[in-house]
N, C-alpha and C positions, 0 to 999 in steps of 0.2 A: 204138308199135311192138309192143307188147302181151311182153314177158318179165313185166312186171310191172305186173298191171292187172286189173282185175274186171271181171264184166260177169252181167248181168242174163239168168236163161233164163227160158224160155218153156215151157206146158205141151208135151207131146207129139204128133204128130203124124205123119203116115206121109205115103208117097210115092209114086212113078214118074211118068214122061210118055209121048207119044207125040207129042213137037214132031218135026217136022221137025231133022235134024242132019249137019252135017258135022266131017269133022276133022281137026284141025291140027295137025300131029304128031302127039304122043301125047293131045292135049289134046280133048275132046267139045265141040263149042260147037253151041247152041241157034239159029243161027240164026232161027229161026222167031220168037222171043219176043224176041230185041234189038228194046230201047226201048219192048217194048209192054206187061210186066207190072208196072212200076213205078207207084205210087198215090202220089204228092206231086202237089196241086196246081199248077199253075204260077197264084203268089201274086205278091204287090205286098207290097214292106214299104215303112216310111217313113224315106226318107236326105233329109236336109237339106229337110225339109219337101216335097217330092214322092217320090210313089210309083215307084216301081219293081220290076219284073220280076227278082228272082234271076238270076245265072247258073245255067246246069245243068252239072251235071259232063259228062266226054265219059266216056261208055264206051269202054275198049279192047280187055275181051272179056267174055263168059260162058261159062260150062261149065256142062256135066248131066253128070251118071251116069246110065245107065241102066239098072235092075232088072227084073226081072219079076213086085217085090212093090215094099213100101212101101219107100224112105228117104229118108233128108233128111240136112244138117247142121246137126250143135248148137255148131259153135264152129269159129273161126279165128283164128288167129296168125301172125306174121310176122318174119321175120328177114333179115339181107342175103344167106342163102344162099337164101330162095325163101318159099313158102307153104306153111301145115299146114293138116289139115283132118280135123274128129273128126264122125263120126254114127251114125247107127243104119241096118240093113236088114234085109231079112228076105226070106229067098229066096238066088237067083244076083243080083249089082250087075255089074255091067260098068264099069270104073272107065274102061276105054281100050279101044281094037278090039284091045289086045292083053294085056289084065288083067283076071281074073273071079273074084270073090269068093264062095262060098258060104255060107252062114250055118249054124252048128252044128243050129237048132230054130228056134225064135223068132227076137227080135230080137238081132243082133251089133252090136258096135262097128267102128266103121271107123276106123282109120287111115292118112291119106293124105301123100303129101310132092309138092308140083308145084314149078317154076321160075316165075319170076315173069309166064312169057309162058302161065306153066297147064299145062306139060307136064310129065308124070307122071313123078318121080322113082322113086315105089316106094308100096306099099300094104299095108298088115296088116289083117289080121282078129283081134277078139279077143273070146269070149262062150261059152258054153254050150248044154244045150239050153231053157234058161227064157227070159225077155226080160232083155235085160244094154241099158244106155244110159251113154252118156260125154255129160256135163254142160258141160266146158271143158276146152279144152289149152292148154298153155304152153308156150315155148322158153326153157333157158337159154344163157346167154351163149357155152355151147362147142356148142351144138345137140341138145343131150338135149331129147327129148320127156316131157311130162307129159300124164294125164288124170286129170280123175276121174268119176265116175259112180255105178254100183250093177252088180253082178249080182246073181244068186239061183241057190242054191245051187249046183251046181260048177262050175267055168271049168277047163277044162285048157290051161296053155298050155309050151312046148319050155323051162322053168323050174320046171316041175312042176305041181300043181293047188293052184286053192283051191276051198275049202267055207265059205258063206255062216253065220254065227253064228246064224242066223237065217232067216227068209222070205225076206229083203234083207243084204247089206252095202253098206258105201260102198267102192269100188273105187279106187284110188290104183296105174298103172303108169306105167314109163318105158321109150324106146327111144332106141338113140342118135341120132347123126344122120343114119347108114346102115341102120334102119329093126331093129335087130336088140333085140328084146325086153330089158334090162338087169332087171327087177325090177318084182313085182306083188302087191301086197299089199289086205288086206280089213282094214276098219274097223268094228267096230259090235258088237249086243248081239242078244237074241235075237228080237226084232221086226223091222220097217222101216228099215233105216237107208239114208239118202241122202245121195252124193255132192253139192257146189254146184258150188264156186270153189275156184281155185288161185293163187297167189304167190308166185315164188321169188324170192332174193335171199341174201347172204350164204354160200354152199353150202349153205341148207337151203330144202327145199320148207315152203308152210302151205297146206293143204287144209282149206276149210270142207266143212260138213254138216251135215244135218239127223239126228239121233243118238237112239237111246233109251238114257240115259245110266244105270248104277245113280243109285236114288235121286232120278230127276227127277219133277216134279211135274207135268208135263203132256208126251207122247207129243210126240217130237221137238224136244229140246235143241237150239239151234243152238250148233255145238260147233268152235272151229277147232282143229287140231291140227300141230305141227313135226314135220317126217319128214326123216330127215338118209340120208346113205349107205346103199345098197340098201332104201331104204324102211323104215329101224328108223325107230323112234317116240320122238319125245322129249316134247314137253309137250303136256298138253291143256288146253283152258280150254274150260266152256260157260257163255256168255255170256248166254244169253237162255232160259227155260219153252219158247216156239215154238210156242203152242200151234196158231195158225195159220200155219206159215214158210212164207218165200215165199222171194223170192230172197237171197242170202247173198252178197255181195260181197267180197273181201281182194286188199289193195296192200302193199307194204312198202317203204319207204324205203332209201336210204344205211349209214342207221345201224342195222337192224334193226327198229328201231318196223313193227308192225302194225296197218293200220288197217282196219275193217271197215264195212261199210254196206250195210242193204238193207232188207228189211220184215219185219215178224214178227207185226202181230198178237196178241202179246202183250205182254209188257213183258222188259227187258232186264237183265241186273246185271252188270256190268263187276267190282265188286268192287273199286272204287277207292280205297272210304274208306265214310263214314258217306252215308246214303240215294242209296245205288245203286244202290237197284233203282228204274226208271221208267217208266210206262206209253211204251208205242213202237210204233204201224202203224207209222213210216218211223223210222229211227234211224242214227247213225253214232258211232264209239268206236275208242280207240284201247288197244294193248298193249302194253310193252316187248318186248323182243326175247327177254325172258324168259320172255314172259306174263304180267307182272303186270299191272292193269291202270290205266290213265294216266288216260280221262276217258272221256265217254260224252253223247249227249243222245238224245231222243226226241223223238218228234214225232207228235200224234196227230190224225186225221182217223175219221169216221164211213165213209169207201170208200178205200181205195187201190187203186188197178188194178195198178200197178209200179212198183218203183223199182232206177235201177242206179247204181253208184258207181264212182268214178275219182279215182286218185292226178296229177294235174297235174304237167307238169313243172316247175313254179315251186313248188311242194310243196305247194301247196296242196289240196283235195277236193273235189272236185264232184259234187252228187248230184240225179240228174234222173229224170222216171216222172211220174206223173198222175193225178190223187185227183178222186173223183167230188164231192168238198165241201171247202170250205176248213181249208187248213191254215199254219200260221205257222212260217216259219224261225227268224222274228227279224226281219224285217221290214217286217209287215202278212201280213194274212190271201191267199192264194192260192187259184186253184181252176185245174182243167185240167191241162193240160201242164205241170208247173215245171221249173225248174233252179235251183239252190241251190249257194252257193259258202260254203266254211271254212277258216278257217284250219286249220293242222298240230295246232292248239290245242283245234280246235272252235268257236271263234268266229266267228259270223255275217259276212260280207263283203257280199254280195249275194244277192238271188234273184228271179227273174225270172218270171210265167207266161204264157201262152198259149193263149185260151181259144177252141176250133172254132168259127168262124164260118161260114156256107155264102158261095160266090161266089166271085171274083178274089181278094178279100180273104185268105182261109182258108191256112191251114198245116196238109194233109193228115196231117202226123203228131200233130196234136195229136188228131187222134180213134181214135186206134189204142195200145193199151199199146206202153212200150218196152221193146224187147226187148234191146240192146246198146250199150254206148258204149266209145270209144276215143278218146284224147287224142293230139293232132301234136305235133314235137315243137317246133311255133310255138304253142300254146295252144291251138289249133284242136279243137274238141270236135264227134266223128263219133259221127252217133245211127244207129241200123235201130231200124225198127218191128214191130211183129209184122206189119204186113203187107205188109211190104217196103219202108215208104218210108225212103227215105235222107235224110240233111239234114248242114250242116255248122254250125257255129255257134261264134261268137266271143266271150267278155263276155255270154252270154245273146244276141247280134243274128246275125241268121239269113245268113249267106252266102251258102250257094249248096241246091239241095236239084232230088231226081230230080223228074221230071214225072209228071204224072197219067196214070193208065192208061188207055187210048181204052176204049171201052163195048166186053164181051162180051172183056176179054181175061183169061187163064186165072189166077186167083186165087194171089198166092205169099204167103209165105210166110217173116220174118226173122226169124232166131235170135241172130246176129252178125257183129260188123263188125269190123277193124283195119286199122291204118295204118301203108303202112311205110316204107321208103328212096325218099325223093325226092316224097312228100307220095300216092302211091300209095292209093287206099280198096279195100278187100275186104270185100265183104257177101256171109254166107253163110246159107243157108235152104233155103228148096224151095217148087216152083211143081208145080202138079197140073196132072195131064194132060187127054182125053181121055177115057181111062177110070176117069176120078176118084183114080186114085191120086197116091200124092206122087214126086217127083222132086226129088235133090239138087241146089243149085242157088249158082253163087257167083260173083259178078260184081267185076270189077274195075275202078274209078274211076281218072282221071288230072284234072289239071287241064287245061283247056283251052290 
């Protein structure tokens, strides 16, 4: 259902279309491009010794925005009151035939709230005139909205302004559930700082990022930090040098425990005890609710394309993404696609990979980095790829996943996906147009 859940971004990219569209209430739907930009193979896996054809999910609808410049979405969430939705544009966005967004300069964030059928509750804009991005949003339990992101240098918003510490800060606001700004706060030091991931729980938010910390040894700390009531700050831990940080993941349990996973590139230091610090491309680690910290491992490969992470509702951690060379959980060497399972502990359970093959045989998202994952609350694990393929998966075995795109159709684009009341999938991204630009783009799965 994603209030508490990480997920894995992708670099940047821009937008608009010129599909064909009609619309549904308040809702834009792409008519033109149902069932045709989606890239999963239609594969054969092996059940009881014969092969078999997946099921595919039904689509129940899709939406565009329509711009007259680039955008896309970076992240979606889900709760019983409808669907959220965070991205970037630049220009006028046309949210609905009856909702137009302008953008301060460059790129704004967007802020969006739909009902579950896609029709538009209400819409914010929020940025400056430099390029400002929102990374991932969250809902908590009473329906406050979270993002976080970056701008550069000033934001004004009807809470007053902020000024960047720097080139960059990392950006951390909230609205309520009626869409009305609550608090918005800047993060960071006097270089780059970047927003990742969010995880609430306990009435406090944890905001990761990529940080220029005093006193860090290599340019972008990966840093998470506690934000309690209108966005004051309570602890920070960084975790990791960063020297190459990728994605930054954070979930947090029941009990407060914080657990973090993603890539970096460098090596990690949890700070747990004696030889803490560990070489780490892929890693996963955990913190008390204080910050201190509990345990950690690493994992290192010569390529990692991506990796994303997920708190399980059986509490366990799942971490899946796709390394150009083998790398070992814990349980023999891997290459390709993985998924990796641990305990609350850090201990190895299983892991699983997937390596592109061409033909009937092939599992279309294994040749694409992953861009998002989200957990059912049947253990059902929902992947997007960066290039929109969707898939479902159980234990590592592949359930159901979208279809291959017929030849010559219009290239998308996934950012992310969640899952919500009633096994419902939402994948959001952006599919280019015509005139080569990007278009927001967010389709919604049902079970058959």
């Amino acid at each position: 259902m994603k209030p508490l859940r990480c997920l894995a971004v992708v670099a940047c990219l821009c937008s608009g279309c010129d599909q064909s569209r009609a619309v549904v209430g308040d809702a834009v739907i792409g008519d033109a491009l149902i069932g045709d930009a989606l890239s999963l193979d239609s594969m054969k896996v092996l059940e009881e010794g014969a092969p078999q054809v997946p099921p595919e999910p039904k689509l129940d609808w899709e939406l565009f925005f329509v711009g007259d410049d680039d955008d896309y979405a970076t992240a979606v969430a889900v709760d019983p009151n409808g669907v959220y939705m965070a991205g970037v544009f630049q220009g006028v966005l046309d949210v609905d035939a009856h909702t137009t967004l302008k953008s301060a300069g460059s790129y704004d964030i967007y802020v969006v709230a739909l009902t579950a059928a896609g029709e538009l509750r209400w819409a914010r804009r929020l940025g400056g005139p430099d390029a400002d991005r929102a990374t991932d949003l969250i809902v908590d339990s009473v329906g406050n909205l979270y993002i976080t992101g970056w701008f550069q240098q000033t934001v004004t918003t009807d809470k007053g302004s902020l000024t960047s510490s720097g080139d960059k800060d990392q950006l951390v606001a909230s609205w309520d559930a009626k869409g009305n700004l609550r608090w918005a706060v800047g993060l960071g030091g006097p270089e780059q700082d970047e927003g990742r991931r969010l995880a609430w729980n306990k009435n406090a938010l944890h905001a990761t990022g990529c940080l220029n910390q005093p006193g860090a040894t290599n340019k972008g700390e990966l840093v998470v930090t506690q934000l309690g009531d209108g966005g004051k700050q309570g602890w920070s831990r960084a975790i990791s040098d960063g020297a190459q940080a990728g994605t930054f993941d954070v979930a947090v349990d029941g009990a407060g425990t914080v657990y973090l996973g993603g890539s970096c590139g460098g090596s990690i230091d949890f700070k747990e005890g004696p030889n803490s610090v560990k070489p780490a491309d892929v890693f996963i680690g955990a913190l008390s609710a204080t910050g201190g910290g509990l345990w950690s491992r690493g994992f290192t490969s010569n390529y990692m394309y991506s990796s994303a992470f997920a708190l399980m509702p059986d509490g366990t951690l799942m971490l899946v993404g796709r390394t150009g060379s083998p790398v070992d959980f814990g349980g023999g060497p891997l290459d390709g696609m993985y998924m990796a399972s641990f305990s609350a502990a850090g201990s190895h359970l299983w892991s699983k990979s997937f390596k592109p093959t061409p033909g009937s045989e092939a599992i279309p998202i294994t040749f694409s980095p992953i861009a998002g994952i989200d957990a059912g609350t049947d253990g059902v694990v929902y992947l997007v790829s960066q290039k929109f393929d969707v898939a479902a998966f159980r234990d590592g075995d592949l359930l159901w996943s979208t279809p291959l795109a017929p030849p010559g159709a219009r290239p998308s684009y996934g950012y992310d996906i969640a899952v919500g009341p009633g096994g419902a999938v939402y994948a959001a991204g952006a599919t280019t147009g015509g005139d080569g630009n990007y278009n927001t783009r967010l389709i919604r799965y049902v079970a058959q």
